[in-house]
C-alpha positions as CSV (number, residue, x, y, z in Angstrom):
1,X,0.0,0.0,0.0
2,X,3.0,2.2,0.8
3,X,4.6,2.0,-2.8
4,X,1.2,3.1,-3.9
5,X,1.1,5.9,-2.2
6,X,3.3,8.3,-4.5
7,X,1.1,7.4,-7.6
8,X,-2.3,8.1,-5.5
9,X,-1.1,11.3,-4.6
10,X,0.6,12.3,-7.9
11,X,-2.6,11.5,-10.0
12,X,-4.5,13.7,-7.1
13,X,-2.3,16.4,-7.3
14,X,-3.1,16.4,-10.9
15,X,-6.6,16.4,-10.9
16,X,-6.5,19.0,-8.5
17,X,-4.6,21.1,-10.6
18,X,-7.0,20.5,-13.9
19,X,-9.8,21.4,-11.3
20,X,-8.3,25.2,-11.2
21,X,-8.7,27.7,-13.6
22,X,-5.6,27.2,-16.0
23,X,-3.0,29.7,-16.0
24,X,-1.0,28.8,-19.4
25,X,-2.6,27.7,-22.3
26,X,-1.0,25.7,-25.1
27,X,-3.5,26.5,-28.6
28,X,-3.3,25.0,-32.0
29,X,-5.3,26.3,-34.6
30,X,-6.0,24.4,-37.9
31,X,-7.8,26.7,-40.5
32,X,-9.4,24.1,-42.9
33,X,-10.5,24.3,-46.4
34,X,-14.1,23.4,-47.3
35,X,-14.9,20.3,-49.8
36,X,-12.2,17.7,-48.9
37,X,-13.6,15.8,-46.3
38,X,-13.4,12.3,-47.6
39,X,-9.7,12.9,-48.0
40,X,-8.9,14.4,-44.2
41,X,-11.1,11.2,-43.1
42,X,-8.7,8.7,-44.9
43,X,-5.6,10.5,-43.1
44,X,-7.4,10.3,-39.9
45,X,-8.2,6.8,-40.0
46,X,-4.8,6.0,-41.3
47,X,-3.3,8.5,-38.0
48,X,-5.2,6.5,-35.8
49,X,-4.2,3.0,-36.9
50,X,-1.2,4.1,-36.2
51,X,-1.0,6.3,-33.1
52,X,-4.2,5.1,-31.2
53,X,-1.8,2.6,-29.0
54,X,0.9,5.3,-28.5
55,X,-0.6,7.3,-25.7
56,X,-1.2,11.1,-24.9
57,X,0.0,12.0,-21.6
58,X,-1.9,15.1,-20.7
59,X,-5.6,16.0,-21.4
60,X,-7.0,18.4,-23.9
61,X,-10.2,20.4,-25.0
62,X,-10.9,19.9,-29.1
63,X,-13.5,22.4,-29.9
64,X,-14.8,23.3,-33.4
65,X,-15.9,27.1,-34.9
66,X,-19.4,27.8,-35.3
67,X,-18.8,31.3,-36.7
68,X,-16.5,32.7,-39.1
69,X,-14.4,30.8,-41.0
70,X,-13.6,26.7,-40.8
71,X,-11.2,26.7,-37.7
72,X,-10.3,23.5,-35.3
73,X,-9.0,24.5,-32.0
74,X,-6.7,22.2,-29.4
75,X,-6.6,23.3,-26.0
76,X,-4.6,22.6,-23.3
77,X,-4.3,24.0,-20.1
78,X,-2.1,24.1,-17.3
79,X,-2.5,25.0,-13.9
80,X,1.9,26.3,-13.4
81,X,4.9,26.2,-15.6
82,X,6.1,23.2,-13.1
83,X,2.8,21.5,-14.8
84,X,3.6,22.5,-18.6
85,X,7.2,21.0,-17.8
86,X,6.3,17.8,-16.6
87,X,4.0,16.9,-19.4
88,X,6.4,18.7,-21.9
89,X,8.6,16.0,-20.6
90,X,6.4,13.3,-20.7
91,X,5.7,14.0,-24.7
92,X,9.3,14.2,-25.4
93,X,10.2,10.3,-23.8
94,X,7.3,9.3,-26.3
95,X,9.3,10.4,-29.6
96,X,7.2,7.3,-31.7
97,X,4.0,9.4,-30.8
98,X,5.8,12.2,-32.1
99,X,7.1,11.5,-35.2
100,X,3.7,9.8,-35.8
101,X,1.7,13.2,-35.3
102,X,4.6,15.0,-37.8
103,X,4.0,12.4,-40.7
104,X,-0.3,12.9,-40.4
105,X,0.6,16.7,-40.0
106,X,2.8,16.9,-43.1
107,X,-0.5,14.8,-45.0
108,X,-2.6,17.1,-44.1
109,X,-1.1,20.3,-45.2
110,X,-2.4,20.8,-48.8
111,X,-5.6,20.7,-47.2
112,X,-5.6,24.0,-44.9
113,X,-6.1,27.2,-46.0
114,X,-3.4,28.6,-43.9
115,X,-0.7,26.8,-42.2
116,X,-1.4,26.2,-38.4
117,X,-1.2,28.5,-35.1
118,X,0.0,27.0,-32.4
119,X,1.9,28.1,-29.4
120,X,1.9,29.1,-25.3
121,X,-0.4,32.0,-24.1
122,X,-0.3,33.1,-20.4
123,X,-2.5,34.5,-18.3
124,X,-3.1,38.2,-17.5
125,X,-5.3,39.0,-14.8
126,X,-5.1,42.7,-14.8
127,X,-7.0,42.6,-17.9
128,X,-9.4,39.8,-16.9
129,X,-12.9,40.5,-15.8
130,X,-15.9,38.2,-14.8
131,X,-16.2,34.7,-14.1
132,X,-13.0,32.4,-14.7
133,X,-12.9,29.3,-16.7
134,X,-11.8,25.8,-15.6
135,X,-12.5,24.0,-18.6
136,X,-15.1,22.4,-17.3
137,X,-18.9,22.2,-17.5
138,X,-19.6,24.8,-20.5
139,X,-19.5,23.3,-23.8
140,X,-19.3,27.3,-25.6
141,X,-16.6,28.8,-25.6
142,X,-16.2,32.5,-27.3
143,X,-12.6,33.9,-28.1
144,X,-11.8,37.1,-29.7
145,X,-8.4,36.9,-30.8
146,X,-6.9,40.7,-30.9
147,X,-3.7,42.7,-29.8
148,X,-5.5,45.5,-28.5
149,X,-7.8,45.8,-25.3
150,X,-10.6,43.2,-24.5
151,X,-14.3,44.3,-25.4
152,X,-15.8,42.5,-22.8
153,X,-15.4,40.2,-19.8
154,X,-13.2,37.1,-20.2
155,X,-10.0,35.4,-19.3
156,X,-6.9,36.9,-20.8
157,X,-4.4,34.8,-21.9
158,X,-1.5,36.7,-24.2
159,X,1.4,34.9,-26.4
160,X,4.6,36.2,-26.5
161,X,4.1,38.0,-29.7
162,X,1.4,40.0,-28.1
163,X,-1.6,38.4,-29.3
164,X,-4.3,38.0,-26.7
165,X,-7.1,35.0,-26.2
166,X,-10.2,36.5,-24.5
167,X,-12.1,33.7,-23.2
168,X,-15.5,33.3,-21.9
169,X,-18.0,30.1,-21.6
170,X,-21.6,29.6,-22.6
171,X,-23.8,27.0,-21.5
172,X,-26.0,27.2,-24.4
173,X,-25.7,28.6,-27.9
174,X,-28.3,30.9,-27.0
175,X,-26.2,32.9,-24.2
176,X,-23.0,32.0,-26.8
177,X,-24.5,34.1,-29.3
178,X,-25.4,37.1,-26.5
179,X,-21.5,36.9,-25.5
180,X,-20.5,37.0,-29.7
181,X,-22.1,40.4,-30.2
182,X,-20.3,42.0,-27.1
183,X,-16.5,40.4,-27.8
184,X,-15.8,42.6,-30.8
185,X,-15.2,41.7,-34.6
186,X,-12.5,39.4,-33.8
187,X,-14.6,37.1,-32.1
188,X,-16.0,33.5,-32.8
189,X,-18.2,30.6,-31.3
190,X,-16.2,27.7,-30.8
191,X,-18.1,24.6,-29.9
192,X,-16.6,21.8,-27.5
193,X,-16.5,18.4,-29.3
194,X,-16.0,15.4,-27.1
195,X,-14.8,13.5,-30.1
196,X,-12.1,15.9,-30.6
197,X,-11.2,15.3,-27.0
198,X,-9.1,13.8,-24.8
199,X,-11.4,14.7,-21.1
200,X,-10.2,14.9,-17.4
201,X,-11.9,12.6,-15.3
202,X,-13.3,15.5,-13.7
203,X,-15.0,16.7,-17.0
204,X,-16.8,13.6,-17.7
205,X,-18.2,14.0,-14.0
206,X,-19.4,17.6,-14.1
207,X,-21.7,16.6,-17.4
208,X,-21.6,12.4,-17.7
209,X,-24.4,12.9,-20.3
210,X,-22.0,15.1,-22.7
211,X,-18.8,12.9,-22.8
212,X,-20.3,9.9,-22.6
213,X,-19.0,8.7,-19.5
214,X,-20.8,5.4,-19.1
215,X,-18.9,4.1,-22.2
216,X,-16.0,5.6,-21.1
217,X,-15.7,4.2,-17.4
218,X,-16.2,0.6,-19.0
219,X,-12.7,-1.3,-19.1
220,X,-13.5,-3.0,-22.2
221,X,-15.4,0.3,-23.9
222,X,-13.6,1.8,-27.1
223,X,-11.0,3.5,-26.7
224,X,-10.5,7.2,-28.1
225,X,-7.8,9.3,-30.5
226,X,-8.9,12.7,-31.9
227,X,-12.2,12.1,-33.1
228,X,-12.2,8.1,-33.8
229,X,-12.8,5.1,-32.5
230,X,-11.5,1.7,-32.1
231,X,-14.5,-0.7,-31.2
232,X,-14.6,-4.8,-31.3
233,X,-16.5,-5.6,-34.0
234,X,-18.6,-9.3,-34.7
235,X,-16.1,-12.1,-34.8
236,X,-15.0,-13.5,-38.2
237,X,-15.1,-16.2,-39.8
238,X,-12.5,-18.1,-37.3
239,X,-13.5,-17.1,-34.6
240,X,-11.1,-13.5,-33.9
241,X,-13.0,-10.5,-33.2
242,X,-11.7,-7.7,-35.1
243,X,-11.5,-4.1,-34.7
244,X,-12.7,-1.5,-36.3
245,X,-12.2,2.5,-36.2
246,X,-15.4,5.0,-36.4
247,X,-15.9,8.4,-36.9
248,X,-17.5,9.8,-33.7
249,X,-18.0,13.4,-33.0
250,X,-21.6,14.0,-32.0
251,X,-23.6,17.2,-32.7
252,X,-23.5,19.8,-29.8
253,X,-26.7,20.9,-29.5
């Protein structure tokens, strides 16, 4: 029970952190082009034969634009920089995982519009205002992407090149679309997409009928990567069940 004790407390000292509004954000942006989706499905399935077994080592929000242009947004968010190390660590000792999301990355190029943003934004309370978000519970989120000052309330969270992420949550499109029209122009509605996510435990508990947790907490349930995935299928013909990957991202409502 001793030995054990370490790992308890790590994964609770973890959890406890994710629990906390987050205090750096990692983002990637993918800026899609319309018309090609039978081709990005084919990569994806192909990425996921390959990387599904490889592991990700740290939680993330995928969330999907509403408004505005095609956008995909990757999220993740971390409570200290002693945080962002530790799973900046844990990615680099899983360079097959890597190399794996470089190859899909480099297949799915001709099909953006614009290359991909990605990159570290920090947060700035002084320019905060209203509620803060944890990542949990509100599946809206609207971000108005600017270098000047924030038009309305939200968490700040700035890059190093100056751009700032104003961030605020919506429960329901309805009160989404309220918070659009005060963020300013450079605002969009960006919908949370389970299937696009890797959840916290404590995600799936604050809304079990969202992610799904009942097929998630089941040991022999399918197990997830992006937006697909891997289910037993009937058995064949000798007997072997099979697997099979499926699309799953299902309609936020």
């Amino acid at each position: 029970m001793l030995k054990l004790l370490p790992l308890v407390l790590g994964l609770a000292l973890q959890t406890s952190a994710r629990a906390q509004a987050p205090r750096i954000l990692y983002i990637s942006r993918e800026f899609w082009k319309s018309g090609h989706e039978a081709a990005l499905n084919r990569i994806e399935v192909e990425a996921a034969r390959t990387c599904i077994g490889l592991g990700v080592p740290h939680p993330y929000l995928g969330l999907e634009s509403l408004t505005g242009s095609k956008e995909v947004w990757y999220i993740n968010g971390f409570a200290s920089t002693e945080e962002l190390a530790q799973v900046t660590e844990a990615y680099n000792k899983k360079q097959e995982l890597l190399a794996a999301m470089n190859r899909f990355a480099q297949q799915r190029a001709e099909f953006k519009s614009q290359p991909d943003s990605e990159g570290l934004a920090t947060y700035r309370p002084e320019l905060s205002r209203g509620i803060e978000w944890k990542m949990v519970h509100e599946r809206f989120l609207v971000i108005a992407v600017t270098k000047g000052k924030p038009h309305s309330d939200g968490m700040v969270f700035e890059s190093q090149d100056g751009v700032r992420f104003v961030v605020t949550a919506a429960k329901t499109r309805t009160e989404a679309d309220a918070k659009l029209s005060a963020a300013g122009p450079d605002a969009k509605i960006l919908a949370v997409c389970p299937g696009f996510s890797m959840p916290a435990a404590e995600w799936v508990a604050s809304d079990p009928s969202f992610w799904d947790s009942k097929a998630q907490k089941k040991q022999a349930g399918p197990r997830r990567f992006g937006w697909l995935q891997l289910r037993d299928t009937a058995p064949s013909a000798s007997g072997t069940k099979r697997r099979a990957l499926t699309r799953t991202c299902p309609r936020v409502e």
